[in-house]
C-alpha positions in Angstrom: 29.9 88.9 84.7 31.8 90.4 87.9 33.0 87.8 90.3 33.7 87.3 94.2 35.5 85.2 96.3 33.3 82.2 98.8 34.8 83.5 101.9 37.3 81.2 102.9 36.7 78.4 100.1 38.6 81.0 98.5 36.9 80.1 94.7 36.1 82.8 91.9 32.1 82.6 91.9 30.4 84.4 89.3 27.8 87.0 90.8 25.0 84.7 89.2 24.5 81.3 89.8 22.5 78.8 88.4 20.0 76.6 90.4 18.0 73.4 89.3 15.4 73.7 92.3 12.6 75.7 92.5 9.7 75.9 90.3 11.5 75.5 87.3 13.8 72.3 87.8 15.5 73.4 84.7 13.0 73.3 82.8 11.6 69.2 84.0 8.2 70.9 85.1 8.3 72.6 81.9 9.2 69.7 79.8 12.2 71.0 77.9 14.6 68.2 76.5 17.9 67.4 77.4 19.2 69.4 74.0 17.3 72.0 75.4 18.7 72.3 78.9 22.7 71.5 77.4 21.8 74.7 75.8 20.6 76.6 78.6 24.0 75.5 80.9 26.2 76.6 77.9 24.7 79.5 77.8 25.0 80.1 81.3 28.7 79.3 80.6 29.1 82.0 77.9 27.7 84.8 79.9 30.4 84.2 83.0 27.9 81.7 85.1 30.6 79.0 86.6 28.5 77.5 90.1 25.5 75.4 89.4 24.1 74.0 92.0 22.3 71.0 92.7 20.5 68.6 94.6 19.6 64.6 94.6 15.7 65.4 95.5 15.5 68.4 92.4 14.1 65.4 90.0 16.8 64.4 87.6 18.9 67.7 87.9 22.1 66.4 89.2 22.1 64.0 85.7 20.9 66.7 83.6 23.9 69.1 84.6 26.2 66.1 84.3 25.2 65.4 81.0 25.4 68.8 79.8 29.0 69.6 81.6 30.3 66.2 80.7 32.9 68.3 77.9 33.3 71.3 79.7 36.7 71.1 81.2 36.3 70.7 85.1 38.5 73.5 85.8 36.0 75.8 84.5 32.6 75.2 87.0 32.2 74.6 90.2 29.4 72.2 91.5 27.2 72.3 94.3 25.0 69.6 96.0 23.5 68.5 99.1 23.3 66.0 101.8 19.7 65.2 102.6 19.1 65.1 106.4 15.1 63.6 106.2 14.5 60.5 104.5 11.0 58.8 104.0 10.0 61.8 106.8 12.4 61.1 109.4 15.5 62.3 110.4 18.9 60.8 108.8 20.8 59.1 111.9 22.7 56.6 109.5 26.0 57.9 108.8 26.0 55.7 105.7 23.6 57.5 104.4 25.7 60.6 103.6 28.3 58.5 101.8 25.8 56.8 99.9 24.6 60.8 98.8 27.5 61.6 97.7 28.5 58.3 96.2 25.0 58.6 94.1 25.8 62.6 93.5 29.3 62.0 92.1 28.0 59.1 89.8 25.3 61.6 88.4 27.2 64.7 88.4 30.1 62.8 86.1 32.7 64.1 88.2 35.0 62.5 91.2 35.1 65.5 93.4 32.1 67.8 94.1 33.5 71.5 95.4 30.7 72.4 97.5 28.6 69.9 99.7 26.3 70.9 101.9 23.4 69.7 104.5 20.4 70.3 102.8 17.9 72.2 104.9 19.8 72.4 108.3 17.1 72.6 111.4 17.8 74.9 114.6 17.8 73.5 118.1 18.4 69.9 118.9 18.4 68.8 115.5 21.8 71.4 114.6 23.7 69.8 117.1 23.0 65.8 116.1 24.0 67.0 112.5 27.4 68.2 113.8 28.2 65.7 116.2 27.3 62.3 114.1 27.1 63.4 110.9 29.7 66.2 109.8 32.0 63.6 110.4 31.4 61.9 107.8 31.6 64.7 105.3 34.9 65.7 107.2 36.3 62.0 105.7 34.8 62.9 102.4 36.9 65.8 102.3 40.1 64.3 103.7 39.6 61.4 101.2 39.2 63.8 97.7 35.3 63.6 96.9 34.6 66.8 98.4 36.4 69.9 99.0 33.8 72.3 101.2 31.4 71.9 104.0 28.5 74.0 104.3 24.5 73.5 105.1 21.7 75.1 103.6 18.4 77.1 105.5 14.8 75.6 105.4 14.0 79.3 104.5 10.4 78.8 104.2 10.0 77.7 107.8 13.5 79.5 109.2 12.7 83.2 107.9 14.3 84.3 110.9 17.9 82.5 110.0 17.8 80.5 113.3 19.9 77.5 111.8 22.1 79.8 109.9 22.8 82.2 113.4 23.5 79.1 115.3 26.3 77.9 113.2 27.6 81.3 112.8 27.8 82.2 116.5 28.7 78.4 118.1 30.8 76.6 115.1 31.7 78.9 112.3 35.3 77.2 111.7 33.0 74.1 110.8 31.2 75.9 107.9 32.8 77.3 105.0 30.2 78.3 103.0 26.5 78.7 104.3 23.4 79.1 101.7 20.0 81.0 102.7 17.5 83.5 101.7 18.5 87.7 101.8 16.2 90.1 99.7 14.3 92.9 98.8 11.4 90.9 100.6 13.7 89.1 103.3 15.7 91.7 104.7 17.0 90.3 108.5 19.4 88.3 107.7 21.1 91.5 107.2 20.6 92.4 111.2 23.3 89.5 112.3 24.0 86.3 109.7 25.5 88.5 107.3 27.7 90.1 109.5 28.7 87.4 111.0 29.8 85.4 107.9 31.7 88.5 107.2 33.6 88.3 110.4 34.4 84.4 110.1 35.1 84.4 106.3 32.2 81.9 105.6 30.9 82.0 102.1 27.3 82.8 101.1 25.4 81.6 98.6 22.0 83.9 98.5 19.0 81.7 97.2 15.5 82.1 96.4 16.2 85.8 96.7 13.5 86.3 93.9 11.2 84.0 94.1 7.3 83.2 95.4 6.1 86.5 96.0 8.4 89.5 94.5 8.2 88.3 91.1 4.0 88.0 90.7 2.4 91.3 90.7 -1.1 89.6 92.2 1.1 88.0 95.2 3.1 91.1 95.9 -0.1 93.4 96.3 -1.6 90.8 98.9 1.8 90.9 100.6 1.8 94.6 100.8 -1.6 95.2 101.6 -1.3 92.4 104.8 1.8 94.3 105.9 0.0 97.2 105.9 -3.0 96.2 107.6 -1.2 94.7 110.2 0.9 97.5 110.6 4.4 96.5 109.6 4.8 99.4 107.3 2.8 102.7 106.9 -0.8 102.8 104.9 0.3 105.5 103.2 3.7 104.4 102.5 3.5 102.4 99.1 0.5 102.6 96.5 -2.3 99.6 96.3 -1.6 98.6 92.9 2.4 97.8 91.5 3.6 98.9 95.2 7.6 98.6 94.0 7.4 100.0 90.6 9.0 103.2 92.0 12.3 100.8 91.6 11.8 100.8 87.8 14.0 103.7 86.8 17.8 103.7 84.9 19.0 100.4 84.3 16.5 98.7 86.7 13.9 97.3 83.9 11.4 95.4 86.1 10.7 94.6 89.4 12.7 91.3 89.0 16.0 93.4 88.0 15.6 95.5 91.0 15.6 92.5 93.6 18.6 90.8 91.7 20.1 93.9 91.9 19.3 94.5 95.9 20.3 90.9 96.8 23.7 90.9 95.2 24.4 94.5 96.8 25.3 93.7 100.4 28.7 92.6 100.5 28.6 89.4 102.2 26.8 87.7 99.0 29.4 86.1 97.1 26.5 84.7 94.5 22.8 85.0 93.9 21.3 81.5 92.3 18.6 81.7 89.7 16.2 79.0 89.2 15.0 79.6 85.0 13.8 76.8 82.1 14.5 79.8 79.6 17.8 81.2 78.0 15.9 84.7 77.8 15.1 85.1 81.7 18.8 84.0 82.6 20.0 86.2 80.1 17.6 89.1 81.6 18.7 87.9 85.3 22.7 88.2 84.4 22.2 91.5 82.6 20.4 92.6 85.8 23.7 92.1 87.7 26.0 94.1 85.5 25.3 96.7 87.9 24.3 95.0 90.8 23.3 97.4 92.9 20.0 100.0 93.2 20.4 103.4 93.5 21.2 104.6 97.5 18.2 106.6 97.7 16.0 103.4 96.7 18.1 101.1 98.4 17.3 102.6 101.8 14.0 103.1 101.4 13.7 99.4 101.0 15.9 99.2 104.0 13.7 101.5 106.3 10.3 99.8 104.9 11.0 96.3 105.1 14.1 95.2 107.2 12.0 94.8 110.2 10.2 92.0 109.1 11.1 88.2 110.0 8.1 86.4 107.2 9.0 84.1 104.5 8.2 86.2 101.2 
């Protein structure tokens, strides 16, 4: 498992990651047991994985990883949750609230400090700047008081696939964010143009999610994807074949499709970690030994570049 630093958090995180969102919910939708997911987080623990992250609204995740780290040494993982900022469909203005999260995360999560906390699903425009001003606050007081030890927020990727949220708090606050989490991949390429850059220049940690999920992974999807793009003329007719448009990526030690966009969304060197969202012990292991080498060859690399990293659409 290689390892980088979370910008100025400073922490070791492995390359991989794993999530309990998503489809999979660690395997809830999928109706493993708690034996079963204990031994899917150890061995996430054996192959190098030391961030999980979490979230009060991902079913019973934040119990399920506190059961099954209760005897891991805490020393040894680093949690991250979130700080919900909708409620019953309207926006969180009690700043109660966000103690009352993390009060309720801490409880289920078995530990009395979370490392990472972050605003889950952080909006652009008017709704950014109520977050800061009345409720980072309170997670600054978290911090001071020991429950919490970073500050970051999180993208609503599927309705920000232009990073608006993310580019707001990297161009007007950046010393307020230390770690920021949002979508970069084969797929979603523009956060590359500005966010990434940015987060280079201020030292603030990212956390890549969802890099392959949705569309990438499921042959059927990815065809219609293509096949839209080309018709409305976001990239050439000719350029990519109807049918299995990025098997050309499958070559060396890139095994499947899946491998290659681990591999391109670990690459750029402002991702400190890439989460994966599995209910099986063989995907994560295929995931993690898709990042021994995390990186495509140049050649296919920029090809992706020059065919996709035009496009602003959540994919």
């Amino acid at each position: 498992m290689h390892y980088r630093i979370l910008g100025r958090t400073g922490l070791k995180v492995s390359l991989l990651s794993l999530g309990s969102g998503g489809a999979r919910l660690m395997g809830q939708e999928q109706g493993l047991t708690q034996n079963d997911q204990d031994k899917l987080v150890r061995r996430s623990l054996e192959l190098g994985v030391n961030l999980f992250d979490t979230s009060p609204v991902y079913g019973h995740s934040e119990e399920i990883l506190g059961h099954a780290l209760k005897d891991v040494p805490r020393d040894q993982y680093i949690l991250t949750s979130k700080c919900h900022l909708r409620k019953d469909d309207e926006p969180v203005t009690d700043v109660q609230s966000i103690y009352d999260d993390v009060e309720t995360s801490l409880r289920r999560l078995r530990t009395d400090c979370i490392d990472i906390m972050l605003f889950h699903g952080m909006m652009p425009d008017e709704a950014y700047g109520e977050v800061v001003e009345r409720l980072y606050p309170a997670l600054e007081q978290l911090r001071m008081d020991g429950k919490i030890r970073y500050i970051g927020f999180s993208e609503p990727y599927a309705i920000d696939a232009g990073h608006e949220a993310a580019l707001m708090g990297l161009r007007n606050d950046p010393n307020l964010w230390d770690v920021i989490m949002l979508k970069y991949g084969i797929l979603n390429q523009v956060a590359a143009t500005e966010a990434l850059s940015l987060s280079l220049k201020h030292d603030v940690g990212i956390m890549n999610m969802a890099a392959v999920r949705v569309k990438l992974p499921d042959p059927a999807l990815l065809e219609e994807l293509i096949a839209s793009w080309k018709a409305r003329g976001e990239i050439p007719e000719d350029s990519l074949p109807v049918q299995n448009p990025l098997g050309w990526l499958v070559n060396g030690d890139v095994d499947s499709v899946i491998s290659a966009g681990y591999k391109f969304a670990a690459d750029h060197p402002a991702i400190a970690t890439v989460l994966t969202g599995t209910a099986t012990i063989s995907h994560l292991e295929q995931n993690a030994r898709a990042l021994d080498h995390p990186a495509l060859p140049e050649s296919d690399k920029n090809r992706l570049i020059e065919l996709f990293s035009h496009i602003v659409e959540y994919a």
